[in-house]
N, CA, C and O of each residue as an XYZ file, in Angstrom:
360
protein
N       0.855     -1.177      0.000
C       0.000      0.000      0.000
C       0.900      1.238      0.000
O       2.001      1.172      0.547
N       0.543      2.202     -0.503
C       1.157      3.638     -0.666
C       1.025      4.135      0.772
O       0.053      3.982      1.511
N       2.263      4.806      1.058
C       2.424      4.904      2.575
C       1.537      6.060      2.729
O       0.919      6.042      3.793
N       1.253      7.261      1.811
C       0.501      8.261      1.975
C      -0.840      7.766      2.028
O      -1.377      8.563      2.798
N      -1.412      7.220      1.800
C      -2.618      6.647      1.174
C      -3.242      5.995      2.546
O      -4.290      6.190      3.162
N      -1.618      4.750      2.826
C      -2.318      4.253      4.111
C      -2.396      5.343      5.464
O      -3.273      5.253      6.322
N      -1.619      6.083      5.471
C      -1.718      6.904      6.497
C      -3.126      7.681      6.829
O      -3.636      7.849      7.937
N      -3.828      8.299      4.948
C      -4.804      9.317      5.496
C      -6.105      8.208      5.546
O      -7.282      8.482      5.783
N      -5.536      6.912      5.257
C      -7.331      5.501      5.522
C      -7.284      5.424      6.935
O      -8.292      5.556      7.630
N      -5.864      5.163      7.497
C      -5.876      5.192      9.017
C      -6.832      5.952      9.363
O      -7.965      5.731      9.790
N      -6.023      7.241      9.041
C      -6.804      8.550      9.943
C      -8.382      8.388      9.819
O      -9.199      8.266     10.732
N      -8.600      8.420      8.387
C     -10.174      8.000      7.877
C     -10.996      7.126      9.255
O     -11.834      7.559     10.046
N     -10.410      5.842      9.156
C     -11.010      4.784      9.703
C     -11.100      5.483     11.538
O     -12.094      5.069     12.135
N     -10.302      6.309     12.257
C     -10.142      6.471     13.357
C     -11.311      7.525     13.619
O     -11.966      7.611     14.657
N     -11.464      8.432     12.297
C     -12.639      9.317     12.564
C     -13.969      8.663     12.553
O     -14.771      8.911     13.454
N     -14.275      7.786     11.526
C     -15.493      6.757     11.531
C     -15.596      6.444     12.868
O     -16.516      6.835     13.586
N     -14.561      5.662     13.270
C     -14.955      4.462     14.569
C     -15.369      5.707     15.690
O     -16.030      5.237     16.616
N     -15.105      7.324     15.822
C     -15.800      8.055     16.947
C     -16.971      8.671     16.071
O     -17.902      9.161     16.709
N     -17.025      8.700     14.954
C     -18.367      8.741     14.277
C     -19.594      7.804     14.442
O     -20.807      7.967     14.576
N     -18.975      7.041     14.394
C     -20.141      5.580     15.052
C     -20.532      5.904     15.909
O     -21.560      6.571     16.022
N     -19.343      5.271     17.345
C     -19.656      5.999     19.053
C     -20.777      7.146     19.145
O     -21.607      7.178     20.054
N     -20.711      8.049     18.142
C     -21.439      9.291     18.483
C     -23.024      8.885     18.529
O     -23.893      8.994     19.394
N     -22.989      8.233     16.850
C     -24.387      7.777     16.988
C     -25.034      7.008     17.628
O     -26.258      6.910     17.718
N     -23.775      6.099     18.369
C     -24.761      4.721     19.153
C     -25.106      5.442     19.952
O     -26.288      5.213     20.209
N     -24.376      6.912     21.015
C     -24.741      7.365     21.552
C     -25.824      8.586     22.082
O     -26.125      9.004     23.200
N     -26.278      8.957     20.598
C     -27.423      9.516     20.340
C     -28.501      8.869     19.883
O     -29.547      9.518     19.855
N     -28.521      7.649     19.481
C     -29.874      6.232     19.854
C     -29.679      6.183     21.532
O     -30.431      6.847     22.246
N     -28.985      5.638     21.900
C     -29.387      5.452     23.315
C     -29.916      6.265     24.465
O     -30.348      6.033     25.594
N     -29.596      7.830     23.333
C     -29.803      8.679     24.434
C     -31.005      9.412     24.084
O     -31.503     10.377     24.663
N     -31.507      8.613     22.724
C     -33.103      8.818     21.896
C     -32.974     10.230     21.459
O     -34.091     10.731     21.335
N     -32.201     10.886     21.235
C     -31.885     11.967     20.460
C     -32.690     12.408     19.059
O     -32.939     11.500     18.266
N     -33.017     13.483     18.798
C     -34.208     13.312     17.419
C     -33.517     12.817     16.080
O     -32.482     13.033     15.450
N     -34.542     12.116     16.002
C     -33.997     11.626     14.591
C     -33.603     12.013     13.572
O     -32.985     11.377     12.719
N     -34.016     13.405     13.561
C     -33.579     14.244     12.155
C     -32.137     14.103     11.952
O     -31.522     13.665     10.980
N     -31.510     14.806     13.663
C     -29.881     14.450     14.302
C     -29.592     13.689     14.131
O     -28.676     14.040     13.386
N     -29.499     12.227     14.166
C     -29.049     10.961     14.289
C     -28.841     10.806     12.624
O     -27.766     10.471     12.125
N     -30.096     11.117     11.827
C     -30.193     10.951     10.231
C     -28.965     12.112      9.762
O     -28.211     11.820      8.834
N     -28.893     12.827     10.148
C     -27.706     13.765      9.812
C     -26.376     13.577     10.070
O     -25.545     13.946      9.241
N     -25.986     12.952     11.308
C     -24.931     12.015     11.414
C     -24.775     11.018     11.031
O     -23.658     10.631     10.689
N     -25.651     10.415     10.976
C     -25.476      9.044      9.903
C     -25.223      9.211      8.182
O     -24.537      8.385      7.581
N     -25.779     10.223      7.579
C     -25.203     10.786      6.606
C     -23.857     10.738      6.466
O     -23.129      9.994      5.808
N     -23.501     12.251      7.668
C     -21.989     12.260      7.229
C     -21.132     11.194      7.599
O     -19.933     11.470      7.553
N     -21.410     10.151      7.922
C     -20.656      8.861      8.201
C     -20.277      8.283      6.810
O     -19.154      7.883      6.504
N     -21.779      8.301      5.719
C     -21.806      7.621      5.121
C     -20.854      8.304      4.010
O     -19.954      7.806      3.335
N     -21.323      9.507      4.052
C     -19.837     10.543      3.087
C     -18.693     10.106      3.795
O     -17.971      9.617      2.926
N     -18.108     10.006      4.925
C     -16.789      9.477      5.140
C     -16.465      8.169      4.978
O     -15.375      7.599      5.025
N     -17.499      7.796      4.793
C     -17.191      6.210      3.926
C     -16.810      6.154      2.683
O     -16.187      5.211      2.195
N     -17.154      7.145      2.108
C     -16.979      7.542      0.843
C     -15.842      7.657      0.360
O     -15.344      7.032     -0.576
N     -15.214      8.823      1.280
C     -13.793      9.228      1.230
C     -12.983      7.882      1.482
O     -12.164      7.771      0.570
N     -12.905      6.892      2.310
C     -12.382      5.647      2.147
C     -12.415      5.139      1.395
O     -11.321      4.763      0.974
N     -13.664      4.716      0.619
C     -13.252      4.173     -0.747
C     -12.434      4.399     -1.717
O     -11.643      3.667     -2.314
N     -12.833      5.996     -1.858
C     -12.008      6.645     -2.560
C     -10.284      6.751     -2.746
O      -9.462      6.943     -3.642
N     -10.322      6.525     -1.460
C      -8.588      6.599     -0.803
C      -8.389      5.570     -1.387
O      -7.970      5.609     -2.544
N      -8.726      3.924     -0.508
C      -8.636      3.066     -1.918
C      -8.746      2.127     -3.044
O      -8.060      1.142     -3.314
N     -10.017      2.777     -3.793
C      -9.677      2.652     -4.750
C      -8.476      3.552     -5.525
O      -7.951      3.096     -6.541
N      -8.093      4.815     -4.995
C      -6.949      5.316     -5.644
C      -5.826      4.204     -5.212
O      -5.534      3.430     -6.123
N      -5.233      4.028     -4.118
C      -4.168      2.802     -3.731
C      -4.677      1.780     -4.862
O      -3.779      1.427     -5.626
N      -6.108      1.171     -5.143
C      -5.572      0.166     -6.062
C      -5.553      0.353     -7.533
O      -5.367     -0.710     -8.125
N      -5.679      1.306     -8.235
C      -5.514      1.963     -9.588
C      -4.235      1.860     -9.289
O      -3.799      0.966    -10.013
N      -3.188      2.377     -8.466
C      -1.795      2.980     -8.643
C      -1.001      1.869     -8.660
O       0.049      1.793     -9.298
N      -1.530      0.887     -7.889
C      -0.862     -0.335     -7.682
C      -1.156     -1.618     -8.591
O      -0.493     -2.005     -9.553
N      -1.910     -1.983     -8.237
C      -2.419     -3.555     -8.572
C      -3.108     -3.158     -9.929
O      -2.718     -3.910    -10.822
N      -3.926     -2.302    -10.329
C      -4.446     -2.208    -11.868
C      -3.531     -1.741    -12.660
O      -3.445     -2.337    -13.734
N      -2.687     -0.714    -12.461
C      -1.681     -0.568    -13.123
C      -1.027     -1.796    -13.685
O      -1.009     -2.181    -14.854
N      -0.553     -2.271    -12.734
C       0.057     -3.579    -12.788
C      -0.601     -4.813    -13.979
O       0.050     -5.272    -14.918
N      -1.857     -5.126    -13.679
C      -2.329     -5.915    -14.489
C      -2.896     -5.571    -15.557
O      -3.380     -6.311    -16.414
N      -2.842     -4.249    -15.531
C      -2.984     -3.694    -17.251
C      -1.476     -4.043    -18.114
O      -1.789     -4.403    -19.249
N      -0.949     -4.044    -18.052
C       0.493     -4.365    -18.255
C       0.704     -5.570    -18.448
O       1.035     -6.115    -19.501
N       0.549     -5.948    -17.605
C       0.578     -7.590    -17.800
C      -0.394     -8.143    -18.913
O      -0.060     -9.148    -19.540
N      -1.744     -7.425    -19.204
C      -2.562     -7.932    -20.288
C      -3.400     -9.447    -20.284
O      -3.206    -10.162    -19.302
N      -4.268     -9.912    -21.297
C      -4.781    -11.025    -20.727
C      -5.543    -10.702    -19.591
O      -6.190     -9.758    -19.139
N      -5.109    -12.226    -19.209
C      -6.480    -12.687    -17.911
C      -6.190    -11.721    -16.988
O      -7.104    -11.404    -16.227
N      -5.110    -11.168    -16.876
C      -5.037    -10.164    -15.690
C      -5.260     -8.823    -15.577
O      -5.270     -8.109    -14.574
N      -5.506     -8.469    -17.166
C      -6.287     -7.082    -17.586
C      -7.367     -7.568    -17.303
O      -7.675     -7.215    -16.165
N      -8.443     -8.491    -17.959
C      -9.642     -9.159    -17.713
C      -9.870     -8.519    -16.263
O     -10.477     -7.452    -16.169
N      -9.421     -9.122    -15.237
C      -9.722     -9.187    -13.861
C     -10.061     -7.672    -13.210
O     -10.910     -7.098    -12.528
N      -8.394     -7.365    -14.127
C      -8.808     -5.713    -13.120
C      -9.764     -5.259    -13.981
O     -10.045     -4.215    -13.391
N     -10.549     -5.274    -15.046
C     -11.766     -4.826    -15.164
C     -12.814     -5.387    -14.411
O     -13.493     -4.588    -13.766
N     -13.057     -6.413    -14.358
C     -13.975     -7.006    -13.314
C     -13.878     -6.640    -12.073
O     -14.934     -6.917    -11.505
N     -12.916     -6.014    -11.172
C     -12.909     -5.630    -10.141
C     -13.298     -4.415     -9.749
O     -13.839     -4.112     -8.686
N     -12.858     -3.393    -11.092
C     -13.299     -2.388    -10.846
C     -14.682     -2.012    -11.655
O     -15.228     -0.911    -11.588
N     -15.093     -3.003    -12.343
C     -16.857     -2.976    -12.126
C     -17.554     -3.445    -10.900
O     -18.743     -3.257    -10.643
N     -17.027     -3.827    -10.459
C     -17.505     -4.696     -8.888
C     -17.003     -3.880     -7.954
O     -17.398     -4.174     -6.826
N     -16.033     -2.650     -8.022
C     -16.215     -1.424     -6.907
C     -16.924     -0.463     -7.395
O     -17.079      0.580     -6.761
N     -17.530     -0.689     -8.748
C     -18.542      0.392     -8.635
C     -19.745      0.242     -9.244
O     -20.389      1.067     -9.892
N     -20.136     -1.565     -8.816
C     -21.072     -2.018     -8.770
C     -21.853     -2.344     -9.897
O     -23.027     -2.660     -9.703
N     -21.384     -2.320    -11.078
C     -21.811     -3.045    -12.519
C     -20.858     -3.987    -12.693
O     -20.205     -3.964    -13.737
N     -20.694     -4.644    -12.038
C     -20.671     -6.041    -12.033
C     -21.140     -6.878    -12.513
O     -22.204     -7.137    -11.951
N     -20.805     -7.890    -13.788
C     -21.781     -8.649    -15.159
C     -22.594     -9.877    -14.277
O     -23.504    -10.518    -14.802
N     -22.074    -10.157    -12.639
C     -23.314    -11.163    -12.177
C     -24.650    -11.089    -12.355
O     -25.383    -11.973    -11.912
């Protein structure tokens, strides 16, 4: 993994996991829902940004790579990256 890349998913993933906390803690504390729907939103945008992070790490790396290589291994990284963005031929 790209050391920049993994560094800002870390960070990513550390803000989620007190993004969560927040909300379990505004269900439990029955908080209005509009609130809870609004944090749960921006969770779901910072999920976003993770993907994003990487799928950039795997364009730079691993598709690069198997574009190059050609064949079954071009094949694949197309299939994978229809299947991260969900047109997927299943």
């Amino acid at each position: 993994m790209i050391e920049d890349i993994k560094k800002r998913a870390l960070h990513r993933t550390s803000i989620l996991e007190g993004q969560m906390r927040g909300v379990a803690r505004m269900i439990e504390s029955e908080e209005y829902c509009m609130d809870i729907i609004t944090q749960s939103r921006a969770i779901q945008r910072s999920l976003e940004s993770l993907n994003r992070l990487l799928l950039e790490n795997h364009l730079r790396t691993h598709v690069t790579h198997m574009f190059e290589e050609g064949g079954e291994e071009r094949d694949q990284a197309v299939a994978e990256l229809l299947k991260a963005f969900d047109f997927d031929r299943k």
